[in-house]
C-alpha positions in Angstrom: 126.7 21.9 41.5 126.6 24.6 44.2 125.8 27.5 45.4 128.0 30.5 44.3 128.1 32.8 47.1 129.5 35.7 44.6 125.9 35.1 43.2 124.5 36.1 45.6 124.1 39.0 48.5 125.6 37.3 52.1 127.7 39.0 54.8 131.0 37.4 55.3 130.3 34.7 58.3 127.2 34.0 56.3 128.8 33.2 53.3 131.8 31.2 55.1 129.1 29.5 56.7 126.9 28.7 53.5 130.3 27.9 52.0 131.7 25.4 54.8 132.2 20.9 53.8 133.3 20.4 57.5 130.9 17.4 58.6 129.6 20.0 60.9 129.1 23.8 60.9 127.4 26.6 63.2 126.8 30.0 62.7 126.1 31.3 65.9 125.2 35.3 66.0 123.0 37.9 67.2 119.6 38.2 66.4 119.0 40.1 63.1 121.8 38.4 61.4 120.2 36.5 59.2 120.6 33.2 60.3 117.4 31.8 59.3 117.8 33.1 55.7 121.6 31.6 55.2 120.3 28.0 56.8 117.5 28.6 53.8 120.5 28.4 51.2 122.1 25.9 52.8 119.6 23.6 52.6 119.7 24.0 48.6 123.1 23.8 48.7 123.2 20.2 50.1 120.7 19.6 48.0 122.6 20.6 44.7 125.5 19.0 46.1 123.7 15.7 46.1 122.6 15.9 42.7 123.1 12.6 40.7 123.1 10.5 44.0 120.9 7.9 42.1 123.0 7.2 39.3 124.0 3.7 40.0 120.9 3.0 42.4 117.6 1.1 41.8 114.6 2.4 42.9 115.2 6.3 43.3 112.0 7.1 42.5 110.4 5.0 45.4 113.1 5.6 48.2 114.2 8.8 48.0 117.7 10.8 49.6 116.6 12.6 52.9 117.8 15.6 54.4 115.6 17.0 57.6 114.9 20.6 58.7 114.3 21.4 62.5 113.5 24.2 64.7 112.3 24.4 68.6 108.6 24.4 67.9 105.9 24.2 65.2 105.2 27.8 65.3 109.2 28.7 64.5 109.0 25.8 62.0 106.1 26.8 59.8 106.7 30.7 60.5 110.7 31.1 59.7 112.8 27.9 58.9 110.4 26.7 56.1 109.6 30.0 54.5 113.5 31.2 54.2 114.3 27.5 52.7 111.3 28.1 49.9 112.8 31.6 49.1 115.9 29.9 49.0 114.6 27.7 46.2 113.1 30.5 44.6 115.6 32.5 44.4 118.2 29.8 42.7 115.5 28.7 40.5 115.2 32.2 39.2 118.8 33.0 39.0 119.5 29.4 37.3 116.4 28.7 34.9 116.2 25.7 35.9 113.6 24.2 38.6 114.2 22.5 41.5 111.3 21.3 42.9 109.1 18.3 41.9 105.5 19.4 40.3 103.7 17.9 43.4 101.5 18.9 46.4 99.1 21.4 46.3 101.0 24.2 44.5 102.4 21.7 42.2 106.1 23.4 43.8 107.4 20.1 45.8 105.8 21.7 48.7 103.5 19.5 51.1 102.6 21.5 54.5 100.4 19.6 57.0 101.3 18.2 60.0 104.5 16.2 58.5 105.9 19.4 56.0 108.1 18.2 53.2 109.6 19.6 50.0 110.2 17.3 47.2 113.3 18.0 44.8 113.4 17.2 40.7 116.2 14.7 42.0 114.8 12.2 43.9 115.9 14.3 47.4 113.2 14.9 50.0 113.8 17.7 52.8 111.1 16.3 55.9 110.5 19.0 58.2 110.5 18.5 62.1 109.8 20.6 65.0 112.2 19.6 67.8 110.8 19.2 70.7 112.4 16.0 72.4 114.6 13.1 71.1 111.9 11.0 69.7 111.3 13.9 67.2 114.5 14.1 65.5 113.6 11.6 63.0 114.3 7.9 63.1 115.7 7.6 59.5 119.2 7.3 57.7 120.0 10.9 56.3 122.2 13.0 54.0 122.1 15.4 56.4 120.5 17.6 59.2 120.0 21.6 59.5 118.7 22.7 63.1 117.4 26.4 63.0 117.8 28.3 66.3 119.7 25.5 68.1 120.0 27.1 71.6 116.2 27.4 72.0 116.4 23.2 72.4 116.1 22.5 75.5 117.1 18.4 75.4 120.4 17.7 75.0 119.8 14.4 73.5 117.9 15.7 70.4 121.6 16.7 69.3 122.9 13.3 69.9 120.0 11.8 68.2 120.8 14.2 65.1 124.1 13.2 65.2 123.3 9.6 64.9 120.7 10.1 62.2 123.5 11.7 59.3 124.8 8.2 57.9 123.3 7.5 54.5 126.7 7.9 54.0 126.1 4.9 50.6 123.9 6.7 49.1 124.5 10.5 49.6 127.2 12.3 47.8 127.2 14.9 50.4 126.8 15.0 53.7 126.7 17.8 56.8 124.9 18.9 59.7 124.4 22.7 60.4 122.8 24.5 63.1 122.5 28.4 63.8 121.6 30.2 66.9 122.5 32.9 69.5 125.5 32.7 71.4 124.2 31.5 74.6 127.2 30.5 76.8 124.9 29.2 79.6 123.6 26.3 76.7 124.3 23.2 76.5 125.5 23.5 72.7 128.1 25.9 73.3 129.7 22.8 75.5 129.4 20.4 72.6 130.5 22.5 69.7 133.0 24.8 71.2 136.5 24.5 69.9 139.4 25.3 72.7 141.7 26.3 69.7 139.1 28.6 68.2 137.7 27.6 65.2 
């Protein structure tokens, strides 16, 4: 299963974006773009992509798929990247009629906020939630993958190698991708590491 961009309202580099399998994929724009609210679908994209993952594996239930969410800071964490991926979820749930989430934490919606925010999915998939503020951050587990909002506001070049090195659950995980969005900043270190000379 995946998300129908038809289904839904995106602007074309939003919905090639949303729509992309390439092991890694940038959307890099302008402010007001949207960019935070497409890297929201994504997430439940990968998710719905990795549905099933544990058929054929023991112990689903007590070690679950991971995918990670990061942004520059706390603040942008809490304030943007994790409310456009619960809309996200919303939004599909309401369109689909069928839930996503798993009727834990507080809200009973998957949703557990704190200092270590994490969403947990119906299907044994857990998106951990990490502000990126050096290497050591970006998460010393095996994942399914890795979405980085507003990428060129890192400012250590090694958290991208770190992510990098992180996406290899490749056994388990039916899917796998890393995304990143951000403003085209030239002057970055990102636009060295992910810029095509053909274009593309």
């Amino acid at each position: 299963m995946e998300i129908e961009s038809n289904d839904l309202v995106f602007w074309p580099g939003q919905a090639e974006f949303l729509q992309s399998t390439e092991d890694e994929v940038a959307l890099i724009t302008g402010a007001g773009y949207g960019k935070s609210h497409v890297l929201g679908y994504k997430a439940v994209d990968i998710v719905l992509r990795n549905q099933g993952w544990h058929h054929g594996h023991t112990g689903a239930d007590v070690n679950h798929l991971r995918i990670a969410l990061g942004a520059p800071d706390k603040k942008f964490l809490d304030k943007r990247s994790i409310p456009a991926v619960r809309e996200a979820i919303s939004v599909i749930e309401q369109k689909s009629g069928k839930r996503l989430t798993a009727r834990t934490g507080r809200g009973k919606d998957g949703f557990f906020g704190g200092h270590h925010p994490r969403i947990e999915f119906t299907s044994a998939i857990d998106l951990d939630c990490y502000p990126l503020v050096d290497e050591s951050s970006a998460v010393a587990v095996d994942l399914a993958a890795f979405l980085v909002d507003e990428v060129t506001m890192l400012k250590n070049r090694n958290i991208l190698h770190r992510i990098r090195n992180r996406v290899r659950d490749e056994r388990r995980s039916l899917f796998m991708q890393k995304a990143f969005v951000g403003t085209p900043e030239t002057s970055h270190w990102f636009y060295d590491e992910f810029y095509d000379e053909f274009g593309e």
